[in-house]
N, C-alpha and C positions, 0 to 999 in steps of 0.2 A: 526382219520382215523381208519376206522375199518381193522383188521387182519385178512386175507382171509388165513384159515387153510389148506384150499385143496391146493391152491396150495405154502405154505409152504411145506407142508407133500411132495408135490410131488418135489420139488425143493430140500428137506431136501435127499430123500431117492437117486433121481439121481445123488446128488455129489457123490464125493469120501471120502471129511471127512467134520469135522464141518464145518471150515472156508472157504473152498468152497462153502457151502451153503448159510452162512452167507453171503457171497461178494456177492454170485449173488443175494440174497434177499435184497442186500443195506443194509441189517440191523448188529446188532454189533455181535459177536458169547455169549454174555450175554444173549441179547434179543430173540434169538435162541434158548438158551437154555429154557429161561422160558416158550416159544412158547408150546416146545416139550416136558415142565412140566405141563401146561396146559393141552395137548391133552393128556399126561399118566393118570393123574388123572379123565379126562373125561373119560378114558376106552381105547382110542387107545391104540394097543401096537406096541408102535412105537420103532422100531430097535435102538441097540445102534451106535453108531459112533465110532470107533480109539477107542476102549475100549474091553477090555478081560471081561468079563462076571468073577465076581468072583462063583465058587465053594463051594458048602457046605461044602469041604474039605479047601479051602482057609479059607472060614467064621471061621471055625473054628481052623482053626492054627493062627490066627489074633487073637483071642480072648484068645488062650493059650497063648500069647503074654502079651495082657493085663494084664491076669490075674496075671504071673510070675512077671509082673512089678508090680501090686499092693501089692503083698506079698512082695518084697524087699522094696517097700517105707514102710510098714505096719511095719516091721521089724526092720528097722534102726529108 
């Protein structure tokens, strides 16, 4: 059965979050997801859902994170 994206997309952006989408599309919020990875990579830029957009500022205290972790394993 082919995947009619228009009206995922449109299905997708009227819920409120994933798994409303998911249930009205009958489909799993897996296969939702992949749908909405499909259309990103084709170029849609399709909105996030129940998700904080991280910050260049987040990214990168995430990664001071990292980093201070790799020096203590490097160390001991």
């Amino acid at each position: 059965m082919a995947v009619d994206y228009r009206d995922t997309l449109i299905t997708y952006l009227k819920s409120e979050t994933l798994e409303d989408a998911a249930k009205n599309l009958n489909i799993t919020k897996a296969a939702l997801l992949a749908r909405m990875g499909v259309l990103r990579k084709a170029g849609v830029k399709v909105p996030q859902k129940g998700k904080k957009s991280l910050t260049a500022l987040d990214v990168a205290q995430l990664n001071a994170i990292i980093n201070k972790h790799a020096k203590e394993v490097s160390a001991a």
